[in-house]
VEXLO-780759 format. One line per 4 residues: number of its first residue (from 1); their letters; for each residue x, y, z of N, C-alpha, C. Coordinates in pm, whole numbers, plus 50000, padded with zeros to 5 digits. Example, Ala and Ser with C-alpha at 12.3 -4.5 7.8 and 13.67 -1.06 7.14 Angstrom:
2
1	as	51319/49431/50780/51230/49550/50780/51320/49670/50780; 51285/49775/50708/51367/49894/50714/51290/50003/50787
END
This chain:
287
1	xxxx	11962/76403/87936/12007/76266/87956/12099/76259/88078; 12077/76137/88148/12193/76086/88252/12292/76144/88250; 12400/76134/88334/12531/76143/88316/12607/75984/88224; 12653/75942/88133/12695/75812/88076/12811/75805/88117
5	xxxx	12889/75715/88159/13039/75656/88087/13068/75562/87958; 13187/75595/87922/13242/75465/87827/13310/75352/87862; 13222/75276/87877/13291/75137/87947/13407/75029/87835; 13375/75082/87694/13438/74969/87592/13444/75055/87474
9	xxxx	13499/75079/87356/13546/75096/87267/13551/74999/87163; 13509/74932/87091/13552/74826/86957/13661/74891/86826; 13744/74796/86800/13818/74871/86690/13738/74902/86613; 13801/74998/86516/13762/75023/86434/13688/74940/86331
13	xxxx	13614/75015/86213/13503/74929/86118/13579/74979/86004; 13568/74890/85897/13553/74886/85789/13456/74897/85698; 13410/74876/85582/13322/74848/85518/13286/74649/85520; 13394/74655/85510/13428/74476/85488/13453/74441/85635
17	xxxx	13445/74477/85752/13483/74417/85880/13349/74471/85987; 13260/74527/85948/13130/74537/86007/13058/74430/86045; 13044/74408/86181/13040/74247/86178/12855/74227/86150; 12861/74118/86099/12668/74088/85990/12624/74128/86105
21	xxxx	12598/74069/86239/12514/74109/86350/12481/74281/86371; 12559/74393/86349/12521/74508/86290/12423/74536/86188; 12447/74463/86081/12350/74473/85983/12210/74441/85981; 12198/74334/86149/12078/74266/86112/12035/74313/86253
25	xxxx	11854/74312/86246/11813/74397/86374/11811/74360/86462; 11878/74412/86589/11949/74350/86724/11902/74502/86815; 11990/74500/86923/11971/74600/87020/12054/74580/87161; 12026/74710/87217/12155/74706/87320/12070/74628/87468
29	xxxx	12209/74614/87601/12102/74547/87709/12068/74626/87759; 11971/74596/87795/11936/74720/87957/12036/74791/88065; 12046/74889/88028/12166/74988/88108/12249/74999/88017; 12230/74972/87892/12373/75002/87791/12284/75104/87691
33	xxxx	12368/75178/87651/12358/75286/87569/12509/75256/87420; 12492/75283/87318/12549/75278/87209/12559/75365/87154; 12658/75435/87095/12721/75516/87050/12789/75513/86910; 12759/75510/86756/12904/75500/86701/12918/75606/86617
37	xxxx	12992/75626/86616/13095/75732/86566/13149/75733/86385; 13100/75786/86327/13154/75787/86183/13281/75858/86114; 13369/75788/86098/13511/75875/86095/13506/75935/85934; 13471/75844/85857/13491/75886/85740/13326/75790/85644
41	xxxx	13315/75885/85526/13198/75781/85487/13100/75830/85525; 12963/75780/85444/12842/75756/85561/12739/75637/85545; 12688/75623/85621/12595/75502/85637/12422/75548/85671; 12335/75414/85619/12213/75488/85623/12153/75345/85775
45	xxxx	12096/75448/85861/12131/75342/86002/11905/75373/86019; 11862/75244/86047/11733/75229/86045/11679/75212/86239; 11577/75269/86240/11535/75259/86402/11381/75187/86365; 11435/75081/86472/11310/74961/86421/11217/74924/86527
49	xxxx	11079/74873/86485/10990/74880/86623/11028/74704/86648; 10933/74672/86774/10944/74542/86815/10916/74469/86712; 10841/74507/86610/10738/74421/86506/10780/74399/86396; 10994/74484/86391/11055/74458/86276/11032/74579/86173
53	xxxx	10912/74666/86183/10904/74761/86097/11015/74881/86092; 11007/74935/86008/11155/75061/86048/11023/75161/86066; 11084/75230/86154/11053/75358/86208/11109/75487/86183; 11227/75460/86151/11299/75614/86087/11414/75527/86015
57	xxxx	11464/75612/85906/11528/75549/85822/11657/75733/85790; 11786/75708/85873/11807/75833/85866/11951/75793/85752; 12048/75887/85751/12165/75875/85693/12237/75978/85734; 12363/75904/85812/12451/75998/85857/12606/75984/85794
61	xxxx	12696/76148/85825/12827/76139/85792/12883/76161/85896; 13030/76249/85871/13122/76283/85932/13037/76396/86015; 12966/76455/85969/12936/76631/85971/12808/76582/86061; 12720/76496/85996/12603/76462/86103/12614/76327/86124
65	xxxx	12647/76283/86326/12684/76130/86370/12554/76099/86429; 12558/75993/86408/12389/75903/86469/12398/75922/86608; 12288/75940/86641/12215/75948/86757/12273/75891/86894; 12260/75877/86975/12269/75819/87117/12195/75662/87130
69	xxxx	12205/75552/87083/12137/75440/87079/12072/75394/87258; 11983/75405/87300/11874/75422/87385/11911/75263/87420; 11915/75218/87505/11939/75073/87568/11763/74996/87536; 11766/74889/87479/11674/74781/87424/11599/74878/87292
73	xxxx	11679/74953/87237/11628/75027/87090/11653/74924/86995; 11588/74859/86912/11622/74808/86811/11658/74863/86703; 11730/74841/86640/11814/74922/86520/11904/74832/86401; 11918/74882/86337/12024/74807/86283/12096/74915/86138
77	xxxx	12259/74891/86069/12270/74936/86012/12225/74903/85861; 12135/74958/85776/12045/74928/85654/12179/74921/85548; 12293/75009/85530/12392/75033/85440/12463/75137/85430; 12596/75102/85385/12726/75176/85359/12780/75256/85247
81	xxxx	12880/75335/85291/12932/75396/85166/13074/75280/85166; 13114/75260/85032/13280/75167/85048/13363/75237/85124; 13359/75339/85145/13486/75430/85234/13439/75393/85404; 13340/75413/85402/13271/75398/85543/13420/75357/85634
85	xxxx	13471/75388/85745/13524/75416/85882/13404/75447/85960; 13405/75347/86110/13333/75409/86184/13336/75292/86334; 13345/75362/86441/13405/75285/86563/13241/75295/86661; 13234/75204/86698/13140/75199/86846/13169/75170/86952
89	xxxx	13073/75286/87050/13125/75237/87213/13024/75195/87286; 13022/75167/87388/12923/75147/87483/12937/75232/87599; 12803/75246/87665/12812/75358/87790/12704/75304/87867; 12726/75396/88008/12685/75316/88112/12641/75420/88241
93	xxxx	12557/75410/88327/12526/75508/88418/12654/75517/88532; 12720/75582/88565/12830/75612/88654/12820/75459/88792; 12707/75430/88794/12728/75311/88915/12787/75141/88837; 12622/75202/88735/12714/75034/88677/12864/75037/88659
97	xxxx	12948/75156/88562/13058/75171/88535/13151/75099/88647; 13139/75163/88751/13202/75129/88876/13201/75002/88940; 13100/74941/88931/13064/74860/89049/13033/74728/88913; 13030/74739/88822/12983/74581/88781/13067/74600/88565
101	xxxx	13073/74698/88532/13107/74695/88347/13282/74733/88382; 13306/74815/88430/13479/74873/88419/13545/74788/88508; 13559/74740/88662/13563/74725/88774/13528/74588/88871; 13374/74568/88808/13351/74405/88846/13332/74438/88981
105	xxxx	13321/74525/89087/13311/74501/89241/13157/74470/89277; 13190/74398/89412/13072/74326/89448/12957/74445/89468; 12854/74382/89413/12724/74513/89481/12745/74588/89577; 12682/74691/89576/12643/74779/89704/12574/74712/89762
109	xxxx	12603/74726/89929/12512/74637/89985/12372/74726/90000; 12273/74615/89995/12127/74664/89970/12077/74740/90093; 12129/74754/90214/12135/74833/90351/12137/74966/90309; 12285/74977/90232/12306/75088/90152/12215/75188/90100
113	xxxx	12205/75117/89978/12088/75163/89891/11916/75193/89960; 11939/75093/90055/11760/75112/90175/11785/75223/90215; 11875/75315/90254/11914/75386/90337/11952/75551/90259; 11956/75558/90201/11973/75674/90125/11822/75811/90108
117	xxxx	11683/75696/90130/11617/75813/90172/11646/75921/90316; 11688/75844/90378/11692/75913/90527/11834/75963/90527; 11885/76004/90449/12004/76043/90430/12022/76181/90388; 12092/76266/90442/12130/76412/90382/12243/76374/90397
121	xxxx	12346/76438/90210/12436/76431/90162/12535/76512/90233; 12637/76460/90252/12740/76523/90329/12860/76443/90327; 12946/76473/90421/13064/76349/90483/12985/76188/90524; 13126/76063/90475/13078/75945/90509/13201/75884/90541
125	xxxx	13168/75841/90612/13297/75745/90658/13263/75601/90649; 13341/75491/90543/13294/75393/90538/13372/75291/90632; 13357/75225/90732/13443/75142/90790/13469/75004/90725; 13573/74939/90728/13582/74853/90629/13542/74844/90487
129	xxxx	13589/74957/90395/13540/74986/90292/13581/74900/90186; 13689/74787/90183/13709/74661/90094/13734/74761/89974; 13706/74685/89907/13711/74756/89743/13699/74901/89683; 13551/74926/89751/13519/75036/89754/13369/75025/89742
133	xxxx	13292/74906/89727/13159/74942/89661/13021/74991/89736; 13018/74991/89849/12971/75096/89911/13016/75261/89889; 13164/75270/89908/13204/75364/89936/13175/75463/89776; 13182/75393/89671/13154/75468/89553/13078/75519/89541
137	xxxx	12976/75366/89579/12806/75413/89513/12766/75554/89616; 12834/75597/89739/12795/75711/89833/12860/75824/89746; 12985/75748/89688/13050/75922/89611/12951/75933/89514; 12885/75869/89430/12833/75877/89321/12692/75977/89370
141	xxxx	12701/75936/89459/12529/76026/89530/12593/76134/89615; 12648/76182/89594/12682/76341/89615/12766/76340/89785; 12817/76209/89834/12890/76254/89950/13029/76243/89979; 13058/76351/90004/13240/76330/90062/13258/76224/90125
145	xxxx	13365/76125/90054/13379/75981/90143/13508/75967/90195; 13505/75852/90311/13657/75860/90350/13600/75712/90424; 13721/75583/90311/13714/75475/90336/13799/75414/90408; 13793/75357/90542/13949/75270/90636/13901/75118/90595
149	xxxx	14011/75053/90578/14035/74889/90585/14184/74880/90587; 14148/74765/90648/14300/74718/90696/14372/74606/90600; 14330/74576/90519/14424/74475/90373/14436/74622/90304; 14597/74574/90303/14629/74679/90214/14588/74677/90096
153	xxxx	14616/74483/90015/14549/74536/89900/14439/74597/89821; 14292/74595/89928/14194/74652/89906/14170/74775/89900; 14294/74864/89983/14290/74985/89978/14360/75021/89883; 14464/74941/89817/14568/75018/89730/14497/75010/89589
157	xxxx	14385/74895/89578/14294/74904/89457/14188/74999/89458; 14171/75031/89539/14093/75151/89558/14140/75219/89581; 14261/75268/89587/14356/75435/89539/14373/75421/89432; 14354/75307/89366/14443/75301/89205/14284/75358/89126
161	xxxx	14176/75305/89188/14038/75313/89105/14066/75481/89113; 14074/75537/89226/14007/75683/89231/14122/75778/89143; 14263/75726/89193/14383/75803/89084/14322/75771/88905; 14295/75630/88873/14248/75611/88705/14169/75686/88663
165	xxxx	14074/75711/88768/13940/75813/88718/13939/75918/88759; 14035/75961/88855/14099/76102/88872/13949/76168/88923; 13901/76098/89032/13820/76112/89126/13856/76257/89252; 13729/76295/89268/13803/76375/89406/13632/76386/89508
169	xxxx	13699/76369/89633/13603/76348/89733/13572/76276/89756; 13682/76104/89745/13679/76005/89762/13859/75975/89770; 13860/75900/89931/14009/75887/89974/13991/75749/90044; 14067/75686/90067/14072/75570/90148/14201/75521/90146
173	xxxx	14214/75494/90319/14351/75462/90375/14352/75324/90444; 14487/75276/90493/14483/75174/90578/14449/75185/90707; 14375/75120/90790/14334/75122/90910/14280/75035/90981; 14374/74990/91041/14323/74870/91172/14218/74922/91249
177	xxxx	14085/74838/91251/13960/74923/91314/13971/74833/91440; 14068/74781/91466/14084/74730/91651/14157/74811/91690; 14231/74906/91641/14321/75048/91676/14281/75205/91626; 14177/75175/91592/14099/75327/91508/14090/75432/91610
181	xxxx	14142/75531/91561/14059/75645/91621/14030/75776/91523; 13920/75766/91523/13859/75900/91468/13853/75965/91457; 13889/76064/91372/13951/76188/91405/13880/76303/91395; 13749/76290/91280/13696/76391/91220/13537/76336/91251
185	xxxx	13439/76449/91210/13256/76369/91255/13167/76411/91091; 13132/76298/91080/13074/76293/91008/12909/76261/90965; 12800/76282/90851/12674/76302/90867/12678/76132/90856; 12742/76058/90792/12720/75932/90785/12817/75828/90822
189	xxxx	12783/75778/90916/12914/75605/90945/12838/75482/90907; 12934/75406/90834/12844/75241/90843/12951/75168/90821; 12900/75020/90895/12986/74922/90874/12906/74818/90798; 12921/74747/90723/12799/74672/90650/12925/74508/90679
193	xxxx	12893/74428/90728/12925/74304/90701/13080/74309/90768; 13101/74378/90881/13280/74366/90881/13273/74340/91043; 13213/74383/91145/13214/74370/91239/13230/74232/91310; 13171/74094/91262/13235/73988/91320/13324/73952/91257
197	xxxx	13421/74017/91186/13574/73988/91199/13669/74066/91300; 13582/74132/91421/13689/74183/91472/13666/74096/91615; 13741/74133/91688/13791/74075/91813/13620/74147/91895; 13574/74068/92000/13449/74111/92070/13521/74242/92156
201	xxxx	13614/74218/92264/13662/74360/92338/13691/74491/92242; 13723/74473/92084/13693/74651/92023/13526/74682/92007; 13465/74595/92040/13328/74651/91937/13257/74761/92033; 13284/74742/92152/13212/74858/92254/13249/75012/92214
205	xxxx	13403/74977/92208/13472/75063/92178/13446/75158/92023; 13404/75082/91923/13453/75146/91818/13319/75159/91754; 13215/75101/91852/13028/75169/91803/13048/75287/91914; 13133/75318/91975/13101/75465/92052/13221/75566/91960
209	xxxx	13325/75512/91965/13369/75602/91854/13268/75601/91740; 13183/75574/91664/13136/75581/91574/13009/75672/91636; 12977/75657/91756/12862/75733/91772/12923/75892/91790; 13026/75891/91901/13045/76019/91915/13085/76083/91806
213	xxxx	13173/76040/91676/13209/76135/91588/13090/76132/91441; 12938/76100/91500/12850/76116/91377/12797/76283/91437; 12770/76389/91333/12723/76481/91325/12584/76458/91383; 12540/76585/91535/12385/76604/91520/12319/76582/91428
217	xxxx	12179/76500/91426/12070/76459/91292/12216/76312/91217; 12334/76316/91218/12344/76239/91143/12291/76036/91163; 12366/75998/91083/12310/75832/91088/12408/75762/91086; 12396/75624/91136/12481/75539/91159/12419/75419/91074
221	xxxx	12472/75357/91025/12461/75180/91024/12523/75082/90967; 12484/74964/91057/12567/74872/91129/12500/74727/91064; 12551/74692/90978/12497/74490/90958/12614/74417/90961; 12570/74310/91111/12665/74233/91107/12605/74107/91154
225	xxxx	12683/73995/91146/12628/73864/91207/12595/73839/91307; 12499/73740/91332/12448/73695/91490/12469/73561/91500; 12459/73537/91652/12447/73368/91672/12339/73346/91765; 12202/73251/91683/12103/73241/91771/12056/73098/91774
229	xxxx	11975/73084/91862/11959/72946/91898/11859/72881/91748; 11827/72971/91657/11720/72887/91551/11840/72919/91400; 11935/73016/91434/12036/73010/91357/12174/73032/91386; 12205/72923/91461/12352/72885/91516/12476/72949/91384
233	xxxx	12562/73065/91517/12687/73050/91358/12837/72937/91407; 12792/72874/91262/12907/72776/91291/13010/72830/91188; 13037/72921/91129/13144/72988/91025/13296/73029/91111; 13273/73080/91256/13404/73070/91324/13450/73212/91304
237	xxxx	13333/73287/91296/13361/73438/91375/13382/73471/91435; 13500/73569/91497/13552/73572/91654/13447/73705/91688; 13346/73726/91633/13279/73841/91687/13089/73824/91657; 12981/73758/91704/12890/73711/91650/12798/73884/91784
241	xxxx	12648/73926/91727/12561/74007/91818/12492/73890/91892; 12429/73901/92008/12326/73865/92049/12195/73882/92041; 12096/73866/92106/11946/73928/92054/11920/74039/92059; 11907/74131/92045/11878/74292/92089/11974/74354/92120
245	xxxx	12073/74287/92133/12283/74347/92163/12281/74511/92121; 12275/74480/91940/12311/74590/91862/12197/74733/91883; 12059/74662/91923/12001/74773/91916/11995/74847/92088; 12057/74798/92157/12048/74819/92311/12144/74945/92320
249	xxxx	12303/74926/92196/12399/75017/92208/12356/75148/92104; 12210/75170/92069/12140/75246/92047/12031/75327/92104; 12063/75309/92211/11932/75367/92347/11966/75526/92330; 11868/75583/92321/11834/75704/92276/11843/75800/92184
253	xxxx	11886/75704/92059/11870/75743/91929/11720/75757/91837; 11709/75826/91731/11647/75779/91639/11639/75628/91585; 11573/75556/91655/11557/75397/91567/11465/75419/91406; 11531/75418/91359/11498/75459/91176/11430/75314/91115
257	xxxx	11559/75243/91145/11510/75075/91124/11606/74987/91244; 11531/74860/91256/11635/74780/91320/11518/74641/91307; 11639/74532/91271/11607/74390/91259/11679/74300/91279; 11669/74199/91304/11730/74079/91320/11687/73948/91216
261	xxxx	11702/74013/91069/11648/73923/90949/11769/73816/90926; 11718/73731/90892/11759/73628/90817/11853/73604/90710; 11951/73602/90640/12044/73614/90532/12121/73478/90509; 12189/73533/90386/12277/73451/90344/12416/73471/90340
265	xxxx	12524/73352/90367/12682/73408/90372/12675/73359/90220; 12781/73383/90183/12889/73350/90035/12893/73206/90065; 12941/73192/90127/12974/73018/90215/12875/72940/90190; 12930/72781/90160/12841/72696/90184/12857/72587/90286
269	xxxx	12741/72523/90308/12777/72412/90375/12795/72259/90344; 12807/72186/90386/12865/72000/90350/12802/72018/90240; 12622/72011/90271/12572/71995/90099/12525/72048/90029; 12662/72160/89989/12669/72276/89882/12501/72364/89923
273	xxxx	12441/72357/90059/12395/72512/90035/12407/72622/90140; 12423/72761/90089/12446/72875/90139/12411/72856/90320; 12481/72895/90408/12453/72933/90477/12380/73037/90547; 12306/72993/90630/12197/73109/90691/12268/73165/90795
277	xxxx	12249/73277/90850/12231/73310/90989/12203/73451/90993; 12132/73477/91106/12049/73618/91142/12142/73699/91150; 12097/73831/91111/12155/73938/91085/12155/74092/91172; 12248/74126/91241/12103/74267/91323/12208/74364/91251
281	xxxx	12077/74432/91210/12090/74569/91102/12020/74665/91176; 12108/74806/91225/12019/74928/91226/12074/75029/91159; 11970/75074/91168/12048/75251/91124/11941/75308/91203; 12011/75440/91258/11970/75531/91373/12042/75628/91345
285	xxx	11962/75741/91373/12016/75884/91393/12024/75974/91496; 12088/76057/91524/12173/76064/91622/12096/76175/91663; 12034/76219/91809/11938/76336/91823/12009/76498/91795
END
């Protein structure tokens, strides 16, 4: 099985405080796993098909605890001993934990996740790492990370995440990326969504720091906003690409991917809908 976490705990059970929805056949969501635990007592716990039939009909104690409940297993508990004690948890694959059941942080961006085939695990440096949710979902897949942003509070919640879970190979500091300098090279750099908040005179600057300190074979990438004549940005970015801008400051790389797609901001406009504007995304690797 997976690696799980425990995202929740319920108090304790009674005989008399088992809530009816236990008793009657239900099941966990997709990505949840169930767990409960028999402290004292035992109970006879039924595994049921879609069609309502039972399928196994077991009975467990202290000495033997039920099973690992399988996410959309139907089940339910059939009956108790009066002594019966017994607590349930829920569990979760190490990303959800992080990023959406313990934590609540915004998705990984889907660049991210596109990008992980062409990827050998190593050092990452996330630029503008916010929260952390890029930067996790990379620890979670086997790479040494090292996150800069410049709100402190984003970084100090993300020292507090990695100290709670007593994380290691995941650090992140404060860092003005209009004053960055780089110190160390790494197999992976990306900036996902941060670059038109900076001033236009760092960006020359700090896609060549980013190039020179990526490792031979390693990869870079870069999604940030554009302003074009079929999708004007009127949001008031002091930093927008031009047409082919981003992929020009890639001349003689590996072009892996590169586009100028279409997206959506968070933002809306006068009449409540999302704003569009083009996007240039690459990732390239470094010869």
């Amino acid at each position: 099985m997976e690696q799980l976490l425990c995202y929740k705990t319920l108090p304790l059970w009674h005989k008399d405080t088992v809530p009816d929805a236990f008793k009657q056949r239900h099941n966990t969501q997709a990505g949840t796993w169930a767990q409960l635990k028999i402290i004292k007592g035992q109970l006879t716990f039924e595994l049921l098909t879609e069609s309502d039939t039972v399928s196994e009909s077991l009975v467990f104690d202290v000495a033997q605890q039920p099973p690992m409940i399988a996410p959309e297993q139907w089940h339910r508990i059939a009956s108790m001993s009066d002594d019966i004690e017994c607590q349930l948890s829920f569990f979760c694959v190490p990303e959800e934990y992080y990023l959406k059941k313990q934590y609540d942080l915004s998705k990984t961006h889907s660049e991210v996740v596109a990008a992980m085939p062409h990827l050998r695990v190593g050092s990452a440096l996330d630029l503008g790492c916010g929260h952390g949710r890029n930067s996790l979902y990379l620890h979670l897949h086997g790479f040494d990370v090292t996150g800069y942003d410049r709100n402190s509070e984003s970084v100090a919640y993300l020292q507090r995440l990695i100290a709670d879970e007593q994380l290691s190979g995941i650090r992140a500091s404060q860092q003005d990326l209009t004053e960055l300098q780089i110190q160390d090279a790494f197999d992976f750099i990306l900036s996902t969504v941060v670059l038109m908040f900076l001033p236009p005179a760092t960006i020359p600057g700090l896609i060549a720091q980013m190039q020179q300190h990526t490792l031979p074979g390693g990869v870079n990438l870069i999604v940030s906003a554009m302003d074009t004549e079929d999708f004007p940005c009127t949001v008031g970015f002091p930093f927008t690409f031009k047409a082919n801008e981003l992929l020009n400051y890639y001349a003689g790389w590996d072009i892996i991917k590169y586009n100028e797609s279409v997206g959506e901001l968070h933002k809306r406009d006068e009449q409540g809908n999302y704003i569009k504007l083009r996007f240039a995304t690459i990732l390239a690797r470094k010869p």
